[in-house]
C-alpha positions, 0 to 999 in steps of 0.5 A: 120194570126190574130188568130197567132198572138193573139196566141202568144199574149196571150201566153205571158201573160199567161208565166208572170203568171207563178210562176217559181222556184228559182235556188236554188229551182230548184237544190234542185229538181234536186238533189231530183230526182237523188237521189230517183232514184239513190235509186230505181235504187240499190232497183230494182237491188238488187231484180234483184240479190236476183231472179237471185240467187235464179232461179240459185238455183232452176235450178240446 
């Protein structure tokens, strides 16, 4: 049971060391990563669209 406790002792130490991100911080992060996904997304699925063509091409 004191091996617990020491756990979370130092668990609380450690979470004070940390260097959290602002809310702005956080936001623009948050935006960064919907937008380059939202990119990838329309990359990926134009490239999906060109293959298709061209298979349906192909095929008949």
């Amino acid at each position: 049971m004191n091996n617990i406790v020491t756990f979370f002792k130092e668990a609380k130490v450690e979470m004070t060391k940390v260097n959290w991100p602002s809310k702005k911080q956080t936001v623009n992060y948050t935006l960064i990563v919907i937008g380059l996904s939202l990119s990838v997304a329309a990359f990926l699925g134009s490239l999906d669209y060109i293959f298709s063509q061209i298979l349906k091409g192909l095929i008949k």
